[in-house]
C-alpha positions in Angstrom: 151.7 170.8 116.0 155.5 169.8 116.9 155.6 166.5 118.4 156.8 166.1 121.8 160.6 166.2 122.7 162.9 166.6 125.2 164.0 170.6 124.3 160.5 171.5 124.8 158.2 173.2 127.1 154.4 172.2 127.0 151.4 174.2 127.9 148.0 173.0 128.2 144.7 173.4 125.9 142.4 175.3 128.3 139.7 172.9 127.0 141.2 170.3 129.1 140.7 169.3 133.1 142.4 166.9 135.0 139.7 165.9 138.2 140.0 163.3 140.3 137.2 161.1 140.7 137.1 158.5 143.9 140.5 156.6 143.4 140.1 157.6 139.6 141.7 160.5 137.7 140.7 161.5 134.5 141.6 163.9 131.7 138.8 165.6 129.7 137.9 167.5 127.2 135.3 170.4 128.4 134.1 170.5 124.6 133.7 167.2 124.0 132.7 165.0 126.8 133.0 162.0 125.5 137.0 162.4 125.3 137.6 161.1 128.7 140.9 159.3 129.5 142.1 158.0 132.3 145.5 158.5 134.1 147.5 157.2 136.6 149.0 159.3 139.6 151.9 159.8 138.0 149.9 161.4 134.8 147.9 163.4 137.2 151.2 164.7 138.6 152.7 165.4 134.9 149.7 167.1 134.1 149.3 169.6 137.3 153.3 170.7 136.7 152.8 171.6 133.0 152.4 175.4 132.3 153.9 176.7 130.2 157.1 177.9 131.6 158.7 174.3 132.7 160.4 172.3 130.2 160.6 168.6 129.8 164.0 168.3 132.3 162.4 170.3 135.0 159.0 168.0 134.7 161.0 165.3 135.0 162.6 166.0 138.1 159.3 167.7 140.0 157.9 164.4 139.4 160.6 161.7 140.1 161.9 163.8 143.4 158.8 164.1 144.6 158.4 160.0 144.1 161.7 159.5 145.4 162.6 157.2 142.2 165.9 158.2 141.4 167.7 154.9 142.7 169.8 154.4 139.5 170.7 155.5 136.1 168.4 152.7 134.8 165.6 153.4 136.7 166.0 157.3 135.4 166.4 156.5 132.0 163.3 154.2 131.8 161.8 156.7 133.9 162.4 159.7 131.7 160.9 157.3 128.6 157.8 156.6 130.5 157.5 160.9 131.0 157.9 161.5 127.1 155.5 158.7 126.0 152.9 160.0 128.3 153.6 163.3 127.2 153.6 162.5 123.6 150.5 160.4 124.5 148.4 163.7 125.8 149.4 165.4 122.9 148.1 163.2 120.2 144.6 164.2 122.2 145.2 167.8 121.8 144.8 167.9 125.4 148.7 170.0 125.2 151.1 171.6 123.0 154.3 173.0 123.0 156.6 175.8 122.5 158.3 176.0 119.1 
């Protein structure tokens, strides 16, 4: 598995469902049901624009415009970071992978 990156696109593992619960979301594994996570909106978001065919820029910017966050280059930056570590997070799980 390559680890997460910027140059990347992601798909997810098919064995994976994002459902929202009440005011919860969650991420789990259909094979294993005791791999449940829990994520935030903004994971929920990350999660419903990866396919396979957007890379990491273009999931960056579906999910900030649509939050309205870009107010400054800091904010963008720290931002982006946040996207990659949660990215890099849902990997680790096997719950995605990405293009080589």
């Amino acid at each position: 598995m390559t680890m997460a990156s910027k140059n990347q696109t992601y798909y997810k593992n098919p064995f994976f469902v994002a459902r929202k619960i009440g005011s919860m979301r969650i991420l789990i594994s259909t094979l294993d049901p005791r791999k449940i996570f829990q994520i935030d909106e903004i994971g929920f978001r990350i999660w419903s624009l990866i396919n396979g065919k957007r890379d990491f820029n273009k999931i960056v910017k579906s999910t900030l415009y649509s939050k309205k966050t870009l107010d400054s280059s800091r904010a963008l930056k720290k931002s982006k970071a946040a996207i990659l570590k949660f990215i890099k997070d849902i990997q680790k799980i096997g719950a995605i992978s990405s293009t080589k």
